[in-house]
C-alpha positions as CSV (number, residue, x, y, z in Angstrom):
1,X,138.5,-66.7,-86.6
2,X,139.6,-69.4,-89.1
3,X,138.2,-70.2,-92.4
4,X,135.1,-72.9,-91.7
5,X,133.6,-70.0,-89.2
6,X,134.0,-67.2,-91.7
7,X,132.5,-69.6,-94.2
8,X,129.4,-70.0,-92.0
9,X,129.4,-66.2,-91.0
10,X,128.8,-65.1,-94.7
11,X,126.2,-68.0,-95.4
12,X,124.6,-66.1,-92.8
13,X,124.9,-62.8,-94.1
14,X,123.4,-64.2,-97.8
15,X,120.3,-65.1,-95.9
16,X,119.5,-61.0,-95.3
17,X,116.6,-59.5,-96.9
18,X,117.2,-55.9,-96.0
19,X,120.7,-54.4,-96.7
20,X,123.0,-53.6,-94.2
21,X,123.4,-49.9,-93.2
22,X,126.1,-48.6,-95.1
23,X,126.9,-45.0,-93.6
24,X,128.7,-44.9,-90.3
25,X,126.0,-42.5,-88.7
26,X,123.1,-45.6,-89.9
27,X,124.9,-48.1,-88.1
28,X,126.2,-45.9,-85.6
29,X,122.4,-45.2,-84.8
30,X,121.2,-49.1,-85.4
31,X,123.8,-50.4,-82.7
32,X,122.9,-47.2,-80.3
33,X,118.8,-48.7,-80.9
34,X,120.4,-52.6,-80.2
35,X,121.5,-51.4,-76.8
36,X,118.2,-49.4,-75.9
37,X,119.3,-46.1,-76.6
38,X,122.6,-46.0,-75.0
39,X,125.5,-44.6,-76.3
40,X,127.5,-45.8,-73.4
41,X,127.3,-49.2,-74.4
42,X,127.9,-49.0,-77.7
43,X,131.1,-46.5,-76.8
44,X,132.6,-49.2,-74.6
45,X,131.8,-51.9,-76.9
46,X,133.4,-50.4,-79.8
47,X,136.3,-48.9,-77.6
48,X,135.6,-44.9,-78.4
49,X,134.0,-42.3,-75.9
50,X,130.6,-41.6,-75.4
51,X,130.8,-37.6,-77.0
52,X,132.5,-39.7,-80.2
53,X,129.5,-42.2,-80.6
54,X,126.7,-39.1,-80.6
55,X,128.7,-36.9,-83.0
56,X,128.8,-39.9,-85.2
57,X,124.6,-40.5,-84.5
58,X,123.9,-37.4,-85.6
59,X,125.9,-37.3,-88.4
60,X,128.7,-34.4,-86.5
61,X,131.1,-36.9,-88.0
62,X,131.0,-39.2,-91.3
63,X,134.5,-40.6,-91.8
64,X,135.9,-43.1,-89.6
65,X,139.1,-44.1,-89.0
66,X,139.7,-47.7,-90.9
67,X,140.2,-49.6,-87.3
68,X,136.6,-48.4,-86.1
69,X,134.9,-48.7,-89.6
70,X,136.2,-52.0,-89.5
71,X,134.9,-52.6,-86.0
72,X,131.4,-51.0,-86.6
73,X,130.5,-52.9,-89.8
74,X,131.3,-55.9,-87.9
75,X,129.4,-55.0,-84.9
76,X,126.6,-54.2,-87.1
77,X,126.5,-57.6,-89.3
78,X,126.6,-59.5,-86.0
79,X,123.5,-58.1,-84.7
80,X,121.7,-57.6,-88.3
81,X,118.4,-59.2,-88.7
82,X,118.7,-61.9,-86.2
83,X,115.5,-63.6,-86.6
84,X,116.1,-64.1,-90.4
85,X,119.0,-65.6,-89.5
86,X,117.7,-68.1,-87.0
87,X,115.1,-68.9,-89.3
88,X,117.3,-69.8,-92.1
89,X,119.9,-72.1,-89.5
90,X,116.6,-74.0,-88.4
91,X,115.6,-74.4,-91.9
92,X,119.4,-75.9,-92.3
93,X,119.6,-78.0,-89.6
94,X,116.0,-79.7,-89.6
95,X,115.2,-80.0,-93.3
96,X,117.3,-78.1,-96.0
97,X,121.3,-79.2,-94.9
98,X,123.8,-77.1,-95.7
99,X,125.9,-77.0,-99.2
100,X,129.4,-77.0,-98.7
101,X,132.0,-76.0,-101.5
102,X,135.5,-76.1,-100.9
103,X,139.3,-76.5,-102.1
104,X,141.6,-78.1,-99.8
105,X,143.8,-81.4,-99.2
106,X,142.4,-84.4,-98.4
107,X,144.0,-87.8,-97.6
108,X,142.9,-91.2,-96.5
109,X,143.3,-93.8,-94.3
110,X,142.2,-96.9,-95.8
111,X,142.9,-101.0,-96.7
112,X,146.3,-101.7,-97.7
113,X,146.7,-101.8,-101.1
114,X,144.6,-98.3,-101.5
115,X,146.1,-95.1,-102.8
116,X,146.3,-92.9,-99.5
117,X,148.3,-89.9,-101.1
118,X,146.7,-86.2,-100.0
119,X,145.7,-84.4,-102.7
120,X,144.2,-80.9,-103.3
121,X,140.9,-81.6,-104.7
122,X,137.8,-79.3,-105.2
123,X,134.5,-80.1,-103.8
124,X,130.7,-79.0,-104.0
125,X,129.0,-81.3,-101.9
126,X,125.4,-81.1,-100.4
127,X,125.3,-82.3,-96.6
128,X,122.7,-83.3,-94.4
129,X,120.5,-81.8,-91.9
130,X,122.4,-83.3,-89.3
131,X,125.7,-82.3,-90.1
132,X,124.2,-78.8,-90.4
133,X,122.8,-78.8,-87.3
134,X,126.5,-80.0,-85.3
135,X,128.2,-77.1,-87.5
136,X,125.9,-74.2,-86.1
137,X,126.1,-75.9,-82.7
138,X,129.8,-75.9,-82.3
139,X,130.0,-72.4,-84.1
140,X,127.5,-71.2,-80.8
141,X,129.4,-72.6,-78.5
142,X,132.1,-71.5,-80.0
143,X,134.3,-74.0,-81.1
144,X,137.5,-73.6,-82.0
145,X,138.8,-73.8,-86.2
146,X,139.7,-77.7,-85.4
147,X,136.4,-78.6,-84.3
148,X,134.6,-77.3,-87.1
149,X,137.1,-79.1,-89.7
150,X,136.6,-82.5,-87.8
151,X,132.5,-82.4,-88.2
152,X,132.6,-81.0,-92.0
153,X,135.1,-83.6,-92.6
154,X,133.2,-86.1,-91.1
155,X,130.1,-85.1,-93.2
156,X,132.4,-84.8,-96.8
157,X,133.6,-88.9,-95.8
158,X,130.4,-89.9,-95.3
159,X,128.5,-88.4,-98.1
160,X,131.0,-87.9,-100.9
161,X,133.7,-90.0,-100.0
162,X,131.9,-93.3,-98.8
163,X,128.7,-92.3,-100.5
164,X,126.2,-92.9,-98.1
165,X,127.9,-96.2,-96.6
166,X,127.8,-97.7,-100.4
167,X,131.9,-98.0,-100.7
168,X,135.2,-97.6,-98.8
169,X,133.8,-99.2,-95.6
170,X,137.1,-98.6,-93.5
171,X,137.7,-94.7,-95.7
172,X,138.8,-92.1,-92.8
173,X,139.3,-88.8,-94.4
174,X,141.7,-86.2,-93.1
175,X,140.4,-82.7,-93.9
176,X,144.1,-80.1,-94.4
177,X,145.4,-76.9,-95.9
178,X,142.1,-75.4,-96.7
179,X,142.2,-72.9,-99.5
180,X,138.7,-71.7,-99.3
181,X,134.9,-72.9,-97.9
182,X,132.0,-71.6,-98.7
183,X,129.0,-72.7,-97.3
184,X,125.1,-72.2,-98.8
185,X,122.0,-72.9,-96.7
């Protein structure tokens, strides 16, 4: 994954209003009641054997190795309160927009004369509905890293950069060596 589709991942994950299970027999057991009761499915999906998955559900075992603990909290936030989740990315994309807060490089292409140097500069910028709504829409289908920089990029020119269509009519922004984004619904 790159950085924009971890950044939308945990926005996600900030919109829960349960805790995640913790234990590794609780999300054992939530993932065996995600795939109707079969610990089959939730063996092959997390690449152990069937007998491995049941000791864990009833709590035979409590420790897992890091590779699987890693793979079964995952597993577990990406099927956690889905609903919740829609509700907040509808919210986002038809109304609320999406708050994006980053550090990375940014240079321009503009009129001669302009200053078009890249620079690392920090940003906390508020984007549209719309530009919310292409971000979870690439994420679905999903997109690759590049994608996801072009449309963010696209919403910092037009909203922080040319503010609104006020200045820098010809301003294209080119969106590099991210350090971090964050992103708030």
């Amino acid at each position: 994954m790159g950085i924009l589709a971890d950044g939308l991942d945990k926005a996600d994950e900030n919109t829960f209003t349960r805790p995640v299970p913790k234990s590794a027999g609780a999300q054992m057991r939530f993932l065996v009641r995600q795939h109707k009761g079969s610990t089959r499915a939730v063996a092959r999906l997390l690449g152990i054997t069937q007998r491995t998955v049941e000791r864990y559900v009833r709590d035979q075992l409590r420790h897992p190795r890091k590779e699987l603990a890693e793979r079964l909290a995952r597993e577990v936030r990406r099927r956690w309160q889905p609903k919740v989740r829609e509700r907040a990315r509808k919210h986002a994309a038809t109304t609320g927009g999406i708050v994006i807060e980053t550090r990375a490089r940014f240079g321009f292409t503009a009129a001669p004369g302009s200053t078009d140097d890249a620079r690392v500069r920090q940003i906390t910028q508020h984007l549209p509905p719309g530009y919310a709504q292409r971000l979870f829409d690439a994420r679905a289908a999903g997109a690759a890293e590049q994608e996801l920089r072009e449309i963010a990029a696209e919403g910092l020119q037009e909203v922080y950069f040319k503010d609104g269509g006020r200045r820098a009519a010809g301003l294209l922004v080119e969106f590099t060596d991210i350090d971090y984004a964050e992103f708030d619904f």
